[in-house]
VEXTIKE-190665 format. One record per residue (C-alpha): x, y, z. Coordinates in steps of 0.5 Angstrom, whole numbers, plus 500, padded with zeros to 3 digits. Last residue first. Layout:
BEGIN
XYZ
...
REM end
This chain:
BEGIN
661068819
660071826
655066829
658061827
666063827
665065834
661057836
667053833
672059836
668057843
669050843
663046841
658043846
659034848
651033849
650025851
644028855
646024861
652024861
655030857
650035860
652031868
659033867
659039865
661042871
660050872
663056873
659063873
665067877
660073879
663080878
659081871
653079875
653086878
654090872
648086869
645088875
646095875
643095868
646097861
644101856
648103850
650110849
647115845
641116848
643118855
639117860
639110860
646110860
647114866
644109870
650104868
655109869
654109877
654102877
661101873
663106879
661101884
665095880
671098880
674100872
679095868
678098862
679092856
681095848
678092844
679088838
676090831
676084826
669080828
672074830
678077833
673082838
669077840
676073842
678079846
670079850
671072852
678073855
677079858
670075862
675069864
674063861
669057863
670051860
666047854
660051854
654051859
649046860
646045868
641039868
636040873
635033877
631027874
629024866
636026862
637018863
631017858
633020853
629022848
625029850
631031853
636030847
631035843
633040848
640039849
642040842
637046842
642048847
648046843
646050836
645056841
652056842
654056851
658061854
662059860
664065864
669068870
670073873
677077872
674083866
679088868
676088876
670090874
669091866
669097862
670096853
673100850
672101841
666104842
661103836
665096834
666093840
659095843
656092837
660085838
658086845
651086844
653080839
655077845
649077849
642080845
641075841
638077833
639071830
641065835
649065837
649066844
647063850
650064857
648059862
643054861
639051866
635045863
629043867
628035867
621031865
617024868
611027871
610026877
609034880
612034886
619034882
616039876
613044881
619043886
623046879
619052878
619053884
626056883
625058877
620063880
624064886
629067881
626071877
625076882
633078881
637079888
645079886
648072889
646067882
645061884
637062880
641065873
644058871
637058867
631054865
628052860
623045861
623039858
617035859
614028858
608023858
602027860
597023863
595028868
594034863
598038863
596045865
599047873
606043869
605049864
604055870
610053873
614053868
612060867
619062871
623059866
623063860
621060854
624054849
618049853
618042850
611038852
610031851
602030853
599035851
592034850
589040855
596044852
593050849
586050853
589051860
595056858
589061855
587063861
594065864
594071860
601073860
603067857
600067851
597062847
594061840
596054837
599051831
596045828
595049821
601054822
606049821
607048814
606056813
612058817
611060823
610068824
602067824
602063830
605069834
603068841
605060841
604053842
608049836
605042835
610037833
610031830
617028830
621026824
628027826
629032821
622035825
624036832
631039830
628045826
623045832
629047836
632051832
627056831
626055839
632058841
630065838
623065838
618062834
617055836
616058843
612053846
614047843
608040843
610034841
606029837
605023841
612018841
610011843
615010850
REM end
């Protein structure tokens, strides 16, 4: 298809950033849609547009002419950019995430959930990518939160000593995906599942954070339960991190998942973890 200018929503935020950094060494056109335009570089500033997702009024006018569309938000306002487009509109790729098979309750997830029966009733040509775990952006909050924690603390608590398992994906990979959605025409269809390489257990995930950052921690396996009681401690406490009993809970997931349609149909093949380690912690 003849390529319009792509509209990014979130191109100031973390995933975005390397996402429209992509776009345009490929030479695409883009129009960043977003809260904050004055945050974007000053090249991009002047075909900017103002939005913000909790104000629904301003979704329709953003993306009246929008007809390739690339969300780097969260899922759950999926819906309501499908609800926006116009009928002509060519292309969208949408953010999700492999939180909706998770089994602890999260109102989010009915959200991405009729996110994807919007897009499949909707007839536009698009897919919706569930990521697990993201780590290596500027300032994310999964393993450099765990970095932080290994260097103020030193233990780190995990149920069952950090058994579950996990499949962290880099940033670079994600935004990898994205631009590869939107050229693709094999990633139109069912929701893609993007992850790492393999899944490795939880302990073995936070001793390789340690390594790259020079302390390595010591793992306290502790019962589920108890973790649980601790986590509203921490939000009573100003000295300790938060943490939330859902995330303790979520610990105890095995999050496991095939990469096979990710390498097949997006023609992404993600980087090991000591390759996204040394990136991120360099």
């Amino acid at each position: 298809m003849t390529m319009p200018p792509i509209g990014l929503v979130g191109a100031t935020g973390k995933l975005g950033r390397h996402v429209a950094r992509r776009l345009l060494a490929r030479g695409a056109a883009i129009i960043p849609i977003v809260r904050s335009p004055e945050k974007l570089p000053a090249e991009l500033r002047t075909s900017a547009r103002r939005i913000d997702l909790e104000q629904p009024e301003t979704i329709g006018p953003a993306l009246a002419d929008i007809r390739v569309l690339v969300s780097c938000v969260h899922g759950r306002y999926g819906a309501a950019l499908l609800a926006a487009l116009p009928p002509d509109a060519q292309r969208i790729v949408l953010m999700g995430s492999t939180r909706i098979f998770s089994q602890v309750y999260d109102p989010n997830i009915a959200r991405l959930k009729a996110t994807v029966a919007a897009l499949q009733a909707s007839g536009i040509p698009g897919v919706m990518l569930h990521a697990t775990m993201i780590y290596g952006a500027d300032g994310e909050n999964n393993l450099q939160r765990v970095a932080a924690y290994i260097k103020k603390l030193g233990v780190i608590p995990l149920p069952d000593g950090g058994r579950s398992l996990i499949q962290p994906i880099h940033v670079d990979d994600v935004a990898a995906c994205l631009e590869a959605a939107v050229f693709r025409d094999e990633a139109i269809g069912d929701p893609i599942v993007i992850a790492g390489p393999a899944a490795m257990p939880y302990r073995d995930l936070i001793l390789a954070v340690g390594d790259a950052i020079g302390k390595r921690p010591l793992i306290l396996p502790v019962p589920g339960a108890l973790l649980e009681m601790a986590a509203l401690a921490t939000g009573l406490l100003p000295f300790l991190p938060r943490i939330k009993r859902a995330e303790i809970r979520r610990l105890a997931e095995d999050k496991a998942f095939p990469i096979d349609e990710m390498t097949r149909r997006l023609g992404v093949r993600p980087m090991s973890l000591t390759e996204g380690l040394r990136k991120t912690f360099s």
